[in-house]
N, C-alpha and C positions, 0 to 999 in steps of 0.2 A: 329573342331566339329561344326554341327550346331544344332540351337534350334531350337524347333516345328515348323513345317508347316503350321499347323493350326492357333496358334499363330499371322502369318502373316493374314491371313481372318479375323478374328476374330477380330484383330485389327482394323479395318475401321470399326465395328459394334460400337466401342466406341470413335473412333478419331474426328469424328463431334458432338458429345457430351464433350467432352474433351476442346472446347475452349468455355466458357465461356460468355455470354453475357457482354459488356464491363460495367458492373454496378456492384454496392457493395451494402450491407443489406438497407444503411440510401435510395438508391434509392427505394426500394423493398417496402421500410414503407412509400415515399412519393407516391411513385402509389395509393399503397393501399387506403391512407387516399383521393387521388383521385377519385377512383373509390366508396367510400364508400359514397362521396358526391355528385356525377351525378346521376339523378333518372334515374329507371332502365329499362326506352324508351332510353334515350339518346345513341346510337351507340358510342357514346365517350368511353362510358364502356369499349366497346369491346376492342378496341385499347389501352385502359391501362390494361385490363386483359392480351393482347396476349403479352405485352413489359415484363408485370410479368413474364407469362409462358414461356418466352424465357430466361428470365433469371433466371429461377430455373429448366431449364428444366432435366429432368432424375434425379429427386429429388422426396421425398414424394409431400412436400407440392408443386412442380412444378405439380406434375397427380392432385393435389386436383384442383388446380387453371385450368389447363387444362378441365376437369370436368365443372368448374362451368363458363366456356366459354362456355362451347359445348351446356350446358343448356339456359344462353339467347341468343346466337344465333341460339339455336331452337326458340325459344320461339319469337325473332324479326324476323325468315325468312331470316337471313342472311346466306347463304353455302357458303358465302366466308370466315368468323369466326368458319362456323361449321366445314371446310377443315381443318385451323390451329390445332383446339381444336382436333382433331381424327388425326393429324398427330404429336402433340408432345402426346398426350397418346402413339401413337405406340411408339415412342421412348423410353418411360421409361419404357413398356414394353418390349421392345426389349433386352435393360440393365439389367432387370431384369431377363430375361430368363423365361418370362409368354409368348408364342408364340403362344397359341391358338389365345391372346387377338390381339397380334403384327397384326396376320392376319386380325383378325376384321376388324383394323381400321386405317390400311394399307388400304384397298381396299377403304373405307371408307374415305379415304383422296384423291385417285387417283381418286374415283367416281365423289368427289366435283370438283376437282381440274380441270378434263376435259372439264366439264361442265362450273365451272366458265372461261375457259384456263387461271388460275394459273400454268403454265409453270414450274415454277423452283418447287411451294410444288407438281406438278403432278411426275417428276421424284426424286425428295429426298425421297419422298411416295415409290413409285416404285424401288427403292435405298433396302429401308428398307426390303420390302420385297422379296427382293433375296436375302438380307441378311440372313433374315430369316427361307429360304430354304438352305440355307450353315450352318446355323447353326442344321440346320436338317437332312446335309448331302443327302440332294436331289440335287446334285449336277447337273445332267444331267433339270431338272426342273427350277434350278437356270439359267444356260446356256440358254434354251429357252426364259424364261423372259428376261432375259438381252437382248436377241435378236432382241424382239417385242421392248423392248425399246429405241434400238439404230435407229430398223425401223422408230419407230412414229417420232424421235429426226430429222430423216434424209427428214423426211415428212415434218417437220414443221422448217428444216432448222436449227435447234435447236443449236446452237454447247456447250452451256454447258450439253446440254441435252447426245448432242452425247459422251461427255467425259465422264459424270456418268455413261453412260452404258456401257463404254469403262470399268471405275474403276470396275463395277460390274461383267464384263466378266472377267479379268482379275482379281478378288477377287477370282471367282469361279473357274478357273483354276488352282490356286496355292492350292485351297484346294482338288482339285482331281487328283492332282500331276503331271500336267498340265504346269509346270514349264516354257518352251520355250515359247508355245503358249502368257502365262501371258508378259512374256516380250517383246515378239514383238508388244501384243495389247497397253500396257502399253508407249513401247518409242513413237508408232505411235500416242498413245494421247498427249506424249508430246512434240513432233514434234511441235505442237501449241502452244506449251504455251504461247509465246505472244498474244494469244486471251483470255486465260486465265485471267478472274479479277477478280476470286471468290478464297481468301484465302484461303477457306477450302480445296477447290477442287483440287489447286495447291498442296496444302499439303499432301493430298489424294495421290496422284500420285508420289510425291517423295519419300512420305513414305511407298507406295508402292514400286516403282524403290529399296531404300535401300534394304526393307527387300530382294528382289529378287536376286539385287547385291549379298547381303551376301549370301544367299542360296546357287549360282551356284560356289561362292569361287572369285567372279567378284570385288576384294576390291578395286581395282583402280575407275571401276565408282563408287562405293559403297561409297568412299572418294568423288567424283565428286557431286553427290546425295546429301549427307548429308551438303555438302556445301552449295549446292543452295535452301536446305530447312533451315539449319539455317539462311541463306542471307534471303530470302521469310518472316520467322516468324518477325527478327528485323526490315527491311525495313515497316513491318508491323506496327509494337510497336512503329516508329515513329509519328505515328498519332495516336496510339490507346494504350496509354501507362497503360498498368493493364498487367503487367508482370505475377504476380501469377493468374491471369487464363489460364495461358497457360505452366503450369508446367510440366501436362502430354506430351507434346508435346516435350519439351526439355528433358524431363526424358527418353523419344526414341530416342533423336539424341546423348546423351550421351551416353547411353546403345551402340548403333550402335560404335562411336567411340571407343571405346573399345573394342567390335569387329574386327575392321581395326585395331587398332593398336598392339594387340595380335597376329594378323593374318600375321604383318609386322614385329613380332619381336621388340615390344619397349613394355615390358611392363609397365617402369616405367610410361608411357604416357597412358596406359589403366587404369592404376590405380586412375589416376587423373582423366581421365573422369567419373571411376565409384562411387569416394567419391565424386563430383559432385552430379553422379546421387542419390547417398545415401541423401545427404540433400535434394534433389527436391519430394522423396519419403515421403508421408504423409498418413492420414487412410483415404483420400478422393481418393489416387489414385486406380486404379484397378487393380483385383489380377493379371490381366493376365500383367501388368507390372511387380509384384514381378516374374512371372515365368520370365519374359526373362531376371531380375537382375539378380535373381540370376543366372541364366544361363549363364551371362557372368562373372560371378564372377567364375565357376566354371570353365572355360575356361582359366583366367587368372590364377588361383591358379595351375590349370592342366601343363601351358605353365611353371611356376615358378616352377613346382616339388613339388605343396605344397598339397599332395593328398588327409592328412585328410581334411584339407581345403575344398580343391573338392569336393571330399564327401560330405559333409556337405551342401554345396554351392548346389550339384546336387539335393542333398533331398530335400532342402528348393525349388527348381526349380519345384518340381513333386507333391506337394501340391494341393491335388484336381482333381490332371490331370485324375486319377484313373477312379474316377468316371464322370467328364466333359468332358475329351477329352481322353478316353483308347489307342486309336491306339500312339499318343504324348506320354502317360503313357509308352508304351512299347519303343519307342526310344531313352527316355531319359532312360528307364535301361540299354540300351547298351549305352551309353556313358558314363555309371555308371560300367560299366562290363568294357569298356578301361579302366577307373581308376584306378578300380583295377588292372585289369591285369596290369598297371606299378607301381603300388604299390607292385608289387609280390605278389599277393592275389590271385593268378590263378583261385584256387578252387572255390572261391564263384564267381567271376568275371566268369566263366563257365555256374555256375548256374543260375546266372541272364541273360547271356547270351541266353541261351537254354529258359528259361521261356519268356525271351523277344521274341523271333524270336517265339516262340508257340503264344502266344499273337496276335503280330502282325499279322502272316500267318491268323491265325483266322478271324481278323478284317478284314482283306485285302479282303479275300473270303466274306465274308455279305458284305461288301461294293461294290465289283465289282458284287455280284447280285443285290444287292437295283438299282445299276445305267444301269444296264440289265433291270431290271422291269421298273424305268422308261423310260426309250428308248422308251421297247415296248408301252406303255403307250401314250407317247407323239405322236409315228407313230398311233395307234389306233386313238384320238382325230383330228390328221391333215389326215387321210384319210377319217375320217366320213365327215371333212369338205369340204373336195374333191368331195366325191361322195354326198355330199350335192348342191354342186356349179354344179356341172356334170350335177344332174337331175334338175337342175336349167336354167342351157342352155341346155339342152335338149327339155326342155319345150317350149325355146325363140324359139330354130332352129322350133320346130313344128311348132308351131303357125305360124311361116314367112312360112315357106311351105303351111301350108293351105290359107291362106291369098295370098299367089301367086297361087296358085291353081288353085283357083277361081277367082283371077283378069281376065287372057282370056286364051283362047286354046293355044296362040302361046308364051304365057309363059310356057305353059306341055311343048311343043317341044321343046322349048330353053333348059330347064331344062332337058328333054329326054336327046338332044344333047348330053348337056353339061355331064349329068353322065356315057352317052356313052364312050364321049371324057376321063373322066376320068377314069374309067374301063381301055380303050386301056391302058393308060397310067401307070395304074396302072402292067396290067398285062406285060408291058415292063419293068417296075422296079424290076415285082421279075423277069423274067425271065434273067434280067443284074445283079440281086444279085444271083440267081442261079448258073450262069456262073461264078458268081465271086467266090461264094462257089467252085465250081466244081476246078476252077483254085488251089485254098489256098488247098482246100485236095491235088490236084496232088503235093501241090508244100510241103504239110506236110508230104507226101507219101516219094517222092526223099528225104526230109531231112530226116526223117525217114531208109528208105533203106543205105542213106550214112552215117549217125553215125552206124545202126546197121554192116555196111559194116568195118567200120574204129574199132568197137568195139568186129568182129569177129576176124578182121586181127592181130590184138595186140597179144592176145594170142595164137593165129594161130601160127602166124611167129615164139614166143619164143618154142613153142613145137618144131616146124620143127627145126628150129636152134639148138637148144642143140641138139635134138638127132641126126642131120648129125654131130656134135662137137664131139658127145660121139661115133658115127661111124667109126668116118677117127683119131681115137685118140685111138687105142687099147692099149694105155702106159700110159694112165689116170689114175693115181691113184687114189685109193681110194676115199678119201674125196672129191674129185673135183668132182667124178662122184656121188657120191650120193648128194652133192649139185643138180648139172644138173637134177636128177631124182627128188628132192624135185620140180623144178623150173617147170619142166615137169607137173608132178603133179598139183602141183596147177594150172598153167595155162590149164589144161583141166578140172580141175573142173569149172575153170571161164567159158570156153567154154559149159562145157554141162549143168553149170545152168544158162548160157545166151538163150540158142537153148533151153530148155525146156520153161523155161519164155516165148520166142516168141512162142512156140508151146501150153502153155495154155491160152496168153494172145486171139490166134487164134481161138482155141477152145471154150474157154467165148463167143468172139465174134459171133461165131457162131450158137452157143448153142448145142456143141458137144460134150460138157466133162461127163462125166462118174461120180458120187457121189455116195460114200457108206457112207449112210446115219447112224445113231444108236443114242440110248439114250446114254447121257454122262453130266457129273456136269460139271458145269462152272469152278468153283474155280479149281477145282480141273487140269482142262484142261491147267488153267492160270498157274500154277506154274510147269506145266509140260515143258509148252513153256516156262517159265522164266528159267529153269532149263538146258534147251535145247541151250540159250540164252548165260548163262554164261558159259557153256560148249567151246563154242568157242573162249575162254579168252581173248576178246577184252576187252580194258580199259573203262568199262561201270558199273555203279552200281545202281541196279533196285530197286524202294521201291516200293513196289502191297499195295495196299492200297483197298481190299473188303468192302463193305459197308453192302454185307449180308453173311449167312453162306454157306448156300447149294440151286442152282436149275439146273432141269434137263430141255439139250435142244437137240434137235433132229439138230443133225449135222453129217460131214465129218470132223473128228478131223482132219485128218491127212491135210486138207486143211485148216482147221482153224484155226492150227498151225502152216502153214505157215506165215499166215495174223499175228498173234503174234508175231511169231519170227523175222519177217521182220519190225516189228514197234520200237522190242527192241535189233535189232544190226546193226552195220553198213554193207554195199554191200560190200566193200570194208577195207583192212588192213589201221585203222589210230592211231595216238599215242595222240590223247588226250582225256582227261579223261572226259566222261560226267556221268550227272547226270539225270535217267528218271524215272518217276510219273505213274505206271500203276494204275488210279482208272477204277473200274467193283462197279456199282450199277445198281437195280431193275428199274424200269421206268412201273410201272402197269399201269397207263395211258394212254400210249402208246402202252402194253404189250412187252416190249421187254428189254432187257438185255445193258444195255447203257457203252461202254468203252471208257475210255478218256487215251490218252499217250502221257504226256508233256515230250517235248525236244526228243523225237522221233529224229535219224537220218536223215530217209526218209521224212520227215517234214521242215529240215533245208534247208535253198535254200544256203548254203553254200557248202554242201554237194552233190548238185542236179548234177546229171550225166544220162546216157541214161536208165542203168540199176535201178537207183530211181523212175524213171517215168513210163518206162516197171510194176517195182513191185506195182506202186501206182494202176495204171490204172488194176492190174489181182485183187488185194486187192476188187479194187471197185467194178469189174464184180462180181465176189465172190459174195460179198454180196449185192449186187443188184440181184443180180437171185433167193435168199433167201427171197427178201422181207427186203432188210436191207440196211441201208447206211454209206455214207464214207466220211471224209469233211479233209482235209487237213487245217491246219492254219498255214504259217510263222511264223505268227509275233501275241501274244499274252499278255498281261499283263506279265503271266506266262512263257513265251520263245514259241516255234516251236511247234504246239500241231496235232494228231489225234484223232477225235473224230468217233468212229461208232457204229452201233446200231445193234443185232440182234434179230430175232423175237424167243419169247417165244415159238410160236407155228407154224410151214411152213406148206405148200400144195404141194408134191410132185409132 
């Protein structure tokens, strides 16, 4: 069983806060009485304020100290103090889950920071604030930014630059379920790691790597990881010896250990890492360390048989999630719902079960629109820029035109020439892509002709064959021949609903088909064709999912029915069982009648044969001659989808 997804993101919002400046309170009182004593021109100040604010940072009194940084280096003109002071507020902001502020003064540190090029506070800055969009679940947003950031990194040669943005693409990944992607960005930063000399960052990355290890069930390097992060942290502590500031960090590689060792089948060795991690646990650590305790508490106690344990362990795991992280809230109820169910608890482990996956499905849809909106969003903003840059050089090319213009006459000619010369050329290119067109039809025509050739002949041949069988066999008994007639049978229905198919797909194309048009309800239409559907008792189980009651649309049911009935069965005789989503909702909008059917047969490309693509392509005509459309999807979040639309009102 694994623990939250999230959990793993979320975690790098507090693991660069988690190691502690190497100083303790009597240092804290000797700044102080430092700065207390430098008058307050002195820029000395500044430099014993920011040693303060570094070592209480994501503390109350660390924001106040930040705070009253940011004030005299407004006040002396310094933006290289007023960068630090607006990038530890983000942070404690950030900790604290205030993110209007995070933003503020996020930007507010990346602004100074460019300007001064303070390098490492411009991308830690920049760090925070894709954090910050992850923790908002602007996920697609986050991605962008990381992007811009690894650009600048790559501009300026940066390589710690490039790795932070590497950590923050790879943060944001594993929180939009992005999993593969995360670990390919992730080894590829740390491909480098001996250019690596920033503690934290290394730490960043391993402790990423584990959490990912664990995730995909990868415990071998997951043991490899945690290795080379506990190596990293002591090699560390060799020179920089303040153990307990670095609690939180060991209280992760312990927690992980006990994961591997669960996962390996030693429990007694999980056990020992997690009363470990029980003493390393304090009221200073964070809560999202108690969720992944207890979560591997619950883990162990689940692998030992010890359920109410689990139980218990799972509850104390889900503390908060409810309302901080819902979509994690509903994961850990099914792993709350295993429990039971090997507890013999079926019943409630049911019920949690069903409310979890309702939950979840919920979340899942708002979250894969929020990341739809932003998409569009983000293409909206980079084509404004586009067509900003566009009428940009647009403006350059005139200007050099008039400018040669009028330099002399035998520049017009050249230029004549020359747009002549390109004109021919041009019109030799399509007239070579023409051809090349004209070739790919003939040669889709031939492929065409010989599947439909190889796909008449199949059921062709078993008609003829049986019935010269059941001919020259007048002693055929019984059951043999009515087999032969079954076999008959269906293979000319294949046949005359292949030869019909080609003969309406001919027809659409032509624009020769025949519509008896009439008012008729939608719903109503739907479960006529769903009815029709399982009538054919293929191994299929349909849920129609309407989002209104009743409207009327001017159709040819009887073709409209087909396009239905052909989205919810297969072409063809198969034995395994699916599962498909007819949603029908309004779209006034657009005024038309919007149908979605997830896992669609005719959708799967597993399924894809000649007669699939025949029906997709009459589907499409269909409703393209209505004013409507048809989009086939492979491959979805959701599985193999059809989405199409019809209009509310047509023009005969």
């Amino acid at each position: 069983m694994h623990y939250m997804k999230k959990v793993i993101s979320i975690f790098l919002l507090f693991i660069g806060c988690s190691f502690l400046f190497n100083a303790n309170a009597n240092e804290v009182d000797s700044l102080r009485l430092l700065v207390d004593r430098l008058p307050q021109n002195d820029t000395t100040r500044l430099a014993h304020l920011r040693k303060i604010a570094i070592i209480q940072q994501s503390t109350h009194p660390g924001l106040l100290v930040a705070q009253e940084l940011y004030k005299e280096a407004n006040r002396l003109n310094s933006d290289k103090y007023k960068c630090y002071s607006a990038f530890y507020m983000a942070l404690y902001y950030t900790n604290n889950g205030i993110l209007d502020s995070v933003n503020t003064y996020a930007s507010e540190a990346i602004r100074l920071a460019e300007k001064e090029e303070m390098w490492k506070t411009y991308f830690e800055a920049a760090k925070v604030k894709v954090n910050t969009l992850i923790m908002n679940e602007e996920y697609e947003y986050a991605i962008d930014e990381a992007s811009k950031m690894y650009n600048k990194a790559n501009e300026l040669n940066n390589t710690d630059g490039k790795i932070t943005a590497s950590i923050c693409l790879a943060t944001t990944y594993i929180a939009s379920d992005r999993i593969n992607e995360s670990i390919e960005t992730l080894k590829a930063a740390y491909k480098d790691k001996a250019k690596i000399k920033n503690i934290f960052v290394l730490t960043e990355i391993l402790s990423l790597l584990s959490s990912t290890a664990h995730y995909v069930d990868n415990y071998d390097d997951l043991y490899i990881y945690l290795n080379d992060l506990n190596k990293a942290i002591h090699d560390y502590l060799k020179n920089n010896p303040f153990s307990e500031s670095y609690n939180s960090i060991f209280l992760f590689i312990d927690i992980h250990y006990a994961y591997y060792y669960v996962a390996k089948g030693k429990p007694e060795e999980a056990l020992k890492h997690l009363e470990k991690a029980q003493k390393l646990r304090n009221h200073y650590s964070f809560s999202i360390y108690s969720n992944i305790f207890y979560d591997a508490y619950s883990e162990y106690y689940f692998y030992t048989k010890q359920y109410d344990k689990a139980l218990a362990a799972i509850d104390s795991s889900i503390v908060d999630l409810q309302t901080l992280m819902p979509k994690d809230y509903y994961k850990q109820l099914i792993k709350k719902a295993v429990i039971l169910s090997n507890a013999g608890k079926h019943t409630e482990a049911l019920e949690l079960y069903q409310e979890s996956m309702h939950g979840k499905d919920s979340i899942d849809h708002i979250l894969s629109s929020k990341q739809m909106e932003q998409i569009q969003n983000i293409y909206k903003v980079n084509k404004l820029l586009l067509e900003k840059e566009q009428i940009k050089s647009n403006r350059s090319f005139i200007a050099l035109i008039v400018i040669l213009l009028f330099t002399t006459l035998l520049a017009l000619f050249i230029i004549r020439a020359l747009f002549v010369r390109k004109k021919l050329k041009e019109s030799e290119n399509e007239m070579r892509i023409a051809t090349q067109m004209a070739e790919e039809a003939n040669e889709v025509k031939n492929l065409f002709l010989s599947n439909m050739s190889y796909n008449i002949r199949t059921p062709l041949n078993s008609v003829v064959g049986f019935s010269q069988l059941m001919a020259i066999d007048p002693d055929m008994d019984e059951a043999q021949r009515k087999e032969y007639s079954t076999i008959i049978k269906q293979n000319s229905e294949v046949l005359l609903n292949l030869v019909n198919d080609v003969l309406d797909i001919s027809r659409l194309e032509a624009g020769m088909m025949k519509f008896n048009l009439q008012e008729y309800e939608v719903i109503t239409l739907c479960r006529e064709a769903i009815y029709t559907a399982k009538a054919k008792e293929q191994p299929i189980q349909i849920n129609f999912q309407p989002e209104f009651e009743e409207q009327q649309i001017r159709v040819d049911t009887f073709r409209f029915s087909q396009v239905l009935v052909s989205l919810l069965t297969y072409p063809t005789p198969v034995n395994r069982r699916t599962t498909i989503t007819l949603t029908v909702r309004l779209d006034k909008a657009n005024q038309c009648v919007y149908f979605k059917t997830v896992g669609s047969p005719i959708a799967n490309p597993e399924a894809a044969t000649q007669e699939v693509t025949i029906r997709n392509d009459i589907n499409l005509l269909f409703l393209k001659r209505f004013g409507g459309t048809y989009e086939v999807y492979t491959e979805t979040l959701e599985g193999p989808a059809i989405v199409f639309t019809y209009p509310l009102s047509i023009s005969e």
